[in-house]
C-alpha positions as CSV (number, residue, x, y, z in Angstrom):
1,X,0.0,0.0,0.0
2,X,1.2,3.5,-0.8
3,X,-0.5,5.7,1.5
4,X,0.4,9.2,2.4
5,X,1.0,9.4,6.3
6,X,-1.5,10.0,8.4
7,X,-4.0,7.8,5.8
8,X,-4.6,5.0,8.6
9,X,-2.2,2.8,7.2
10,X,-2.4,1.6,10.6
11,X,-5.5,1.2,11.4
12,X,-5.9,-0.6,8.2
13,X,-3.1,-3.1,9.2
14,X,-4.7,-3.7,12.6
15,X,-7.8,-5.0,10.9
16,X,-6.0,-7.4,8.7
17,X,-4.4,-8.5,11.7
18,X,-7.9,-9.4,13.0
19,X,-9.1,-11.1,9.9
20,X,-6.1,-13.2,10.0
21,X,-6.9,-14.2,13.6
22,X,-10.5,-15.2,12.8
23,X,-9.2,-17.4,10.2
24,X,-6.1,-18.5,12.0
25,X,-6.7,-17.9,15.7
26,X,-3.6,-19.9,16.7
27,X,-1.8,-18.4,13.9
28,X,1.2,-15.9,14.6
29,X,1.8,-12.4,13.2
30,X,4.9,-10.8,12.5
31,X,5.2,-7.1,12.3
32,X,8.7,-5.9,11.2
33,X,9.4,-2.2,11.6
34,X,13.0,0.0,10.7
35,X,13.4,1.7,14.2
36,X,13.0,1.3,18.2
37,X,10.5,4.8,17.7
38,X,8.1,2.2,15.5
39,X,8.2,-0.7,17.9
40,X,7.4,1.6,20.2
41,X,4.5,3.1,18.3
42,X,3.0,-0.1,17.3
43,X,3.3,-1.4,20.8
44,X,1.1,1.8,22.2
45,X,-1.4,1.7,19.2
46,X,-1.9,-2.1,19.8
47,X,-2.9,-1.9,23.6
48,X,-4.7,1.5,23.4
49,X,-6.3,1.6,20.0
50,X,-7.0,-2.3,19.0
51,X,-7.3,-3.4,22.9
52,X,-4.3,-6.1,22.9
53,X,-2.8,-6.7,26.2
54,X,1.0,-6.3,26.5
55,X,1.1,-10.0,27.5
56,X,0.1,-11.0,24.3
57,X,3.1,-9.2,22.7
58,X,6.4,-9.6,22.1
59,X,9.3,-7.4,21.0
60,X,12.1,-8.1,19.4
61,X,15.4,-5.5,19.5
62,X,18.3,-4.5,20.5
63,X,17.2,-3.6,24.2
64,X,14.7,-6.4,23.9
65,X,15.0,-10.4,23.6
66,X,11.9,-12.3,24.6
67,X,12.5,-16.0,25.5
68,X,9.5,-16.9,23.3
69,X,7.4,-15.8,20.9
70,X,4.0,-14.7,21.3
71,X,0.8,-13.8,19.1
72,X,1.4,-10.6,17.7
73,X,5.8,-10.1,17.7
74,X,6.8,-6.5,16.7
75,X,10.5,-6.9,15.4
76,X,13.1,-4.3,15.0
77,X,14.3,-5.0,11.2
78,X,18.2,-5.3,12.2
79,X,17.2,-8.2,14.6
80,X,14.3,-9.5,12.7
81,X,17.2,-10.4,10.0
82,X,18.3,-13.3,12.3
83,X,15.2,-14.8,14.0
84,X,12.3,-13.6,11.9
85,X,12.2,-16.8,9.5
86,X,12.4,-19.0,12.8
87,X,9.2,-17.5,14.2
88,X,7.0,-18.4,11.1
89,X,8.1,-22.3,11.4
90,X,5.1,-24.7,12.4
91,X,2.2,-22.1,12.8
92,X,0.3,-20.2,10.7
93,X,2.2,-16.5,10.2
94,X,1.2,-13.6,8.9
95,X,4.3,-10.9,7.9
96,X,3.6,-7.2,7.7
97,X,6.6,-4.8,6.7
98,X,5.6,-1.4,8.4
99,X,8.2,1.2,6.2
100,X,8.4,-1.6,3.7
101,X,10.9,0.5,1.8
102,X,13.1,-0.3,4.3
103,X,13.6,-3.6,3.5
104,X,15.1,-2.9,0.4
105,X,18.4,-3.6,0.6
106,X,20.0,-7.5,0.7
107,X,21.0,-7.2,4.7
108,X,17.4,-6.1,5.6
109,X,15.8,-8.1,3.1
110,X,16.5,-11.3,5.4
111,X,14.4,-9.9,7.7
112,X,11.6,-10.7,5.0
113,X,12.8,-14.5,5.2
114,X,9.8,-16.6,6.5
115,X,6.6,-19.0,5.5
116,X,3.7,-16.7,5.7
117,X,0.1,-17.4,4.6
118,X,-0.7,-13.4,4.2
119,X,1.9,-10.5,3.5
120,X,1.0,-6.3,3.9
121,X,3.5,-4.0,3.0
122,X,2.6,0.0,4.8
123,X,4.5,2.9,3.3
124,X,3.5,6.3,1.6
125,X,6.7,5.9,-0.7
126,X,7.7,2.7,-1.4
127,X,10.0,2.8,-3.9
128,X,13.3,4.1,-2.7
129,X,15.2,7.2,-3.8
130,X,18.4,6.1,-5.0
131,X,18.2,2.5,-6.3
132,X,16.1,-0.3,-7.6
133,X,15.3,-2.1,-3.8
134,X,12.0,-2.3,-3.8
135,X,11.8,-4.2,-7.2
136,X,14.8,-6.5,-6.2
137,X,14.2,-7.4,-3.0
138,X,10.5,-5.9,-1.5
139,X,8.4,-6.4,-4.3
140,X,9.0,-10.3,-4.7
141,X,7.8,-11.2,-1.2
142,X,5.3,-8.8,-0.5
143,X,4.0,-8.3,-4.0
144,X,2.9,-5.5,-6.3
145,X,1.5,-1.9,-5.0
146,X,-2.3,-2.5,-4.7
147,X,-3.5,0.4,-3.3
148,X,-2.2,4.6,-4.2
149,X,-3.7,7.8,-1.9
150,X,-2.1,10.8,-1.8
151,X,-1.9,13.9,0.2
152,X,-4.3,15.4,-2.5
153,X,-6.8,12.9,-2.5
154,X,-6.5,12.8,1.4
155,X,-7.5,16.6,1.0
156,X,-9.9,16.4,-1.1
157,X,-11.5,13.6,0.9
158,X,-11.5,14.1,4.4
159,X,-9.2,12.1,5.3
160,X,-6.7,14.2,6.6
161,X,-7.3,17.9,8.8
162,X,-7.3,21.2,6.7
163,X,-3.3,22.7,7.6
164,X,-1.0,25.5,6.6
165,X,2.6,25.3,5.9
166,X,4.6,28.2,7.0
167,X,8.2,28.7,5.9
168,X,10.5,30.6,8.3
169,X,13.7,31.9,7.3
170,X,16.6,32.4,9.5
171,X,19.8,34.2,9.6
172,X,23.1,32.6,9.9
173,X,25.6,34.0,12.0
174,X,28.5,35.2,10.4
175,X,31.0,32.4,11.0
176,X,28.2,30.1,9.5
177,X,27.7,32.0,7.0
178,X,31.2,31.9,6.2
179,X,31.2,28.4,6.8
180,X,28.5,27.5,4.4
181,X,29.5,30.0,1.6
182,X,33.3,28.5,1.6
183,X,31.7,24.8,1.4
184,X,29.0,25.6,-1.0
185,X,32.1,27.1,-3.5
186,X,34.2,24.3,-3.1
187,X,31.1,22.2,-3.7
188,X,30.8,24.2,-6.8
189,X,34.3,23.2,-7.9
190,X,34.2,19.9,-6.9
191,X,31.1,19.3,-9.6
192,X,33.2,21.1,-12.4
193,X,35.6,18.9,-11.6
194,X,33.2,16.0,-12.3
195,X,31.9,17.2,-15.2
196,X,35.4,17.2,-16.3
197,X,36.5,13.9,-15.6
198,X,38.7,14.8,-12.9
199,X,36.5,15.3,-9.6
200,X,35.7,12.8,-7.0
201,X,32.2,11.7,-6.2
202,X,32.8,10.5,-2.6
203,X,34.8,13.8,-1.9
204,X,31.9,16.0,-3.1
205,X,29.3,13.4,-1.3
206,X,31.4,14.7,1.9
207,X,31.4,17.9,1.5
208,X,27.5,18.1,0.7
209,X,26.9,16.4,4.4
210,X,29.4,18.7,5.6
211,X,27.4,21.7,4.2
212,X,24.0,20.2,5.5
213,X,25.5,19.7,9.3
214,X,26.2,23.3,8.9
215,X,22.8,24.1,8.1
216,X,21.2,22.2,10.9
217,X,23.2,23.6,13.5
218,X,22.3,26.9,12.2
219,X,21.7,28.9,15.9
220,X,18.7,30.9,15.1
221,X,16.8,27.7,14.5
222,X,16.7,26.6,18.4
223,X,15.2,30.5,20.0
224,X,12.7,30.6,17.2
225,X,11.5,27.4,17.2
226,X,11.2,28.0,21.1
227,X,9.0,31.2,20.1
228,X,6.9,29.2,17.7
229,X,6.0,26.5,20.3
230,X,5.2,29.3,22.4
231,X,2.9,31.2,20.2
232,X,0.8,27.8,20.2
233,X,0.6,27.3,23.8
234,X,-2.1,25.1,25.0
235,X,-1.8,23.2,21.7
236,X,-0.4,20.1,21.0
237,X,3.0,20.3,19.4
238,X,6.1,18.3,18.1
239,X,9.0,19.8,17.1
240,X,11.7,17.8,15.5
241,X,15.3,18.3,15.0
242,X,18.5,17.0,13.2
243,X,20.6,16.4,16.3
244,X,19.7,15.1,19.9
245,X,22.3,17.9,21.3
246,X,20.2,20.2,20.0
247,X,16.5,19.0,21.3
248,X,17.9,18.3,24.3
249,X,18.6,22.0,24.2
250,X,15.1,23.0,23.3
251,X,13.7,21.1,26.1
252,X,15.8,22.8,28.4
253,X,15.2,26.1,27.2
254,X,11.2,25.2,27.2
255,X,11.3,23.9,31.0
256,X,13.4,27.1,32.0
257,X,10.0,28.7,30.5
258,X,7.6,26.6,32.4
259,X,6.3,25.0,29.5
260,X,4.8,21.2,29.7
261,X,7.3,19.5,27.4
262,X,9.1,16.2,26.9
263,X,11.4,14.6,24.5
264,X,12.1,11.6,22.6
265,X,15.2,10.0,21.1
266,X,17.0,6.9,20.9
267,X,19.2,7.1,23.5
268,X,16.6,6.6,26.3
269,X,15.4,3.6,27.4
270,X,12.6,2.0,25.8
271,X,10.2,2.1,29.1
272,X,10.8,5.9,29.6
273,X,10.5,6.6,25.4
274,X,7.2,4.9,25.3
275,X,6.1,6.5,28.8
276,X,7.0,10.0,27.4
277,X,5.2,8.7,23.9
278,X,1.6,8.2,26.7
279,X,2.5,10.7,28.6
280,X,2.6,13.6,25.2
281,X,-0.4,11.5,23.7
282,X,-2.9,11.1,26.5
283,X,-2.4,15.8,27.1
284,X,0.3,15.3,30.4
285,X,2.5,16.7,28.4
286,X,1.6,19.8,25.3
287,X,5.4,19.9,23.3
288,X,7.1,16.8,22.6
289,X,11.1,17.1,21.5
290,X,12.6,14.8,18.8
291,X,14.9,13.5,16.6
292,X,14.5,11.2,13.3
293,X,13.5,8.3,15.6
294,X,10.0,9.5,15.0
295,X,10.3,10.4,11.7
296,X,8.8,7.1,11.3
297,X,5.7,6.1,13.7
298,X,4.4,8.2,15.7
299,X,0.5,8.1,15.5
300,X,-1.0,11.2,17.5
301,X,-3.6,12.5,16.1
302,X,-4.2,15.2,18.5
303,X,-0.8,16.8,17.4
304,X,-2.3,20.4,16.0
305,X,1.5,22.2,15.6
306,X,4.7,20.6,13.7
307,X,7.8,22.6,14.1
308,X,10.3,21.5,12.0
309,X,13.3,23.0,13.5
310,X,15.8,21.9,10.7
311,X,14.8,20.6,7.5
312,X,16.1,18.1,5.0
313,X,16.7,16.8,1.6
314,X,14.7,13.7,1.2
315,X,11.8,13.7,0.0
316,X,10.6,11.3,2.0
317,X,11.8,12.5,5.5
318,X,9.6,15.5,4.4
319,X,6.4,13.7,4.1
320,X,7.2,11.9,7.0
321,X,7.2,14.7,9.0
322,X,4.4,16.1,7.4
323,X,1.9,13.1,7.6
324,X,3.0,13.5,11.8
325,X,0.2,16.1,12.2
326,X,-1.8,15.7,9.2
327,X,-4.5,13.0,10.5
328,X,-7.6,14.4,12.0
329,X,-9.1,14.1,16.0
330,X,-11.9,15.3,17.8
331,X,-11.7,19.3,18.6
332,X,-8.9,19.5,16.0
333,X,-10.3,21.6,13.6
334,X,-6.6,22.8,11.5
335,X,-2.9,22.1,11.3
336,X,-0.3,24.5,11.3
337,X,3.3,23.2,9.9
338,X,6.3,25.7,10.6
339,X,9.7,24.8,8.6
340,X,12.4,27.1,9.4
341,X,15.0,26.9,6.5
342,X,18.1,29.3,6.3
343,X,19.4,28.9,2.7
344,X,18.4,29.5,-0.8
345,X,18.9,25.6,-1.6
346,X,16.3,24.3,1.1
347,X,14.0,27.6,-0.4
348,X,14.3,26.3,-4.0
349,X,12.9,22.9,-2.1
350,X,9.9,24.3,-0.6
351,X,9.4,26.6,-3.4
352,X,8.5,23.2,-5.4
353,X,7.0,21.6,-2.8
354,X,4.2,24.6,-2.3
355,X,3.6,24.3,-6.4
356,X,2.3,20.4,-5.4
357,X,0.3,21.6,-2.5
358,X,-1.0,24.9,-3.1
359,X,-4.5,23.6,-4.3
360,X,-5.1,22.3,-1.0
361,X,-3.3,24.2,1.3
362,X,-2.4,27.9,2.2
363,X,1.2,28.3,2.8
364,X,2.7,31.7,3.9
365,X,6.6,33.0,4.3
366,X,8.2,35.3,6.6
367,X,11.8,35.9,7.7
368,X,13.5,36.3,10.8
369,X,16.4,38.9,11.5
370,X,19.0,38.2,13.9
């Protein structure tokens, strides 16, 4: 399935999990997911949205090794390589592939291994970006795309809650600046170089991540996200960013400012991620913090604000973070998406992005002086 996020991919797995347990109630299902963050996710959707005790799960991942299996197993794809085929032997199984573009690679397309008697692929962009995984290695296990939806036809339907995107551009200081103006001219010559015959692909590859961890760390992005969140008080908000340094930085600052907010990355343990994950879901807590780990997974549909304190090149990172506070809730009535974006190349990005969405969407732009 190719569904934009926040379409109920979901939801829709968690009833094919239940038709598969009508037909097969001693059968076994296997969900395999890219990151602790999804694990995590599935694990509170399962006991708060479908009504599955915790004792009838088990999780599989780096912090976590059941000794046996149980009815519904939620496997992080690095471990699922090793022990997923094992857990399908004997028993009816059932394999879903949560991110299925993530299996497609040769490493995590082990994780696919396995005797299943139904397969469901969840993504809202399958194919990957750079090379031909999904058709080599997804595509033959899990089968063809049956099913397409878009943030358009989500729009147009319903489906998701009416939002604005509002681009926010920052200064740089003037060392990044400098920074950033020297990379992006040796960048420059690097590709001339290229074009010539005589430049080094791996070398400008480096210099292009160099040039982006400039841009992230950019130091305007942390006070005005802080004075976004702010402006939005009393709704809910997530605010991602690049680095954990940094949104542990913004969750300072926002508790030095009384505000109810908590934070989410991988290097907290899994009972105090998924307690923070309850905690922001069920209104303890109004601003949740963090990183890429929930680029992928979280499911909150009361999340009204996205701050996207630095932005990104992939394409699908973007609608990632978009689908995050797209779906609809009860008493949300509108979305409001803030990217803050401090050079011309991530402008040109979501200059072409607003061109898709326009029809559906208002989207404003306004700078910020240092």
């Amino acid at each position: 399935m190719r569904v934009v996020t926040g379409g109920g991919k979901t939801i829709f797995a968690q009833f094919c999990i239940g038709a598969f347990k009508e037909l097969h109630p001693e059968g076994r299902v296997m969900i395999v997911v890219p990151t602790t963050a999804l694990l995590d996710q599935w694990v509170v959707s399962l006991n708060e949205d479908y009504g599955v005790p915790s004792q009838f799960i088990a999780c599989y991942s780096g912090d976590e090794k059941p000794e046996r299996p149980s009815d519904i197993n939620i496997l992080v794809i690095n471990t699922a390589r090793n022990i997923a085929k094992h857990l399908s032997v004997g028993v009816p199984s059932m394999l879903i592939v949560d991110e299925c573009h993530r299996a497609g690679s040769a490493q995590n397309a082990l994780a696919l291994s396995g005797t299943y008697v139904a397969t469901l692929g969840l993504s809202a962009t399958p194919e990957r970006e750079y090379d031909e995984g999904f058709e080599t290695f997804v595509k033959p296990v899990l089968g063809p795309v049956i099913y397409e939806y878009d943030y358009v036809d989500a729009s147009k339907d319903g489906v998701i809650s009416p939002f604005a995107l509002h681009n926010v551009r920052v200064e740089m200081l003037s060392d990044e600046k400098e920074s950033f103006d020297k990379l992006s001219r040796r960048i420059a010559a690097e590709r001339a170089k290229i074009v010539k015959g005589k430049g080094s692909e791996e070398k400008l590859v480096r210099m292009l991540h160099q040039r982006a961890a400039v841009l992230s760390t950019v130091t305007m992005r942390i006070p005005v996200a802080v004075k976004l969140a702010e402006r939005h008080s009393g709704r809910r908000t997530i605010i991602f960013h690049e680095r954990v340094d940094a949104a542990n930085k913004l969750l300072s600052i926002l508790r030095s400012r009384k505000r109810s907010a908590t934070i989410y990355h991988a290097g907290i343990a899994p009972s105090l991620r998924r307690d923070n994950l309850r905690l922001y879901r069920k209104g303890v807590f109004d601003i949740l913090i963090c990183c890429r780990a929930l680029d992928e997974g979280i499911n909150i549909p009361e999340t009204a604000v996205a701050i996207l304190a630095s932005s990104t090149a992939s394409i699908r990172q973007r609608v990632q973070r978009l689908g995050r506070v797209l779906r609809p809730a009860p008493d949300k009535d509108f979305a409001d998406i803030y990217t803050i974006y401090a050079s011309d190349t991530e402008e040109t990005r979501l200059s072409t992005e607003a061109q898709d969405l326009e029809e559906i969407c208002k989207i404003t732009w306004s700078q910020v002086k240092k």
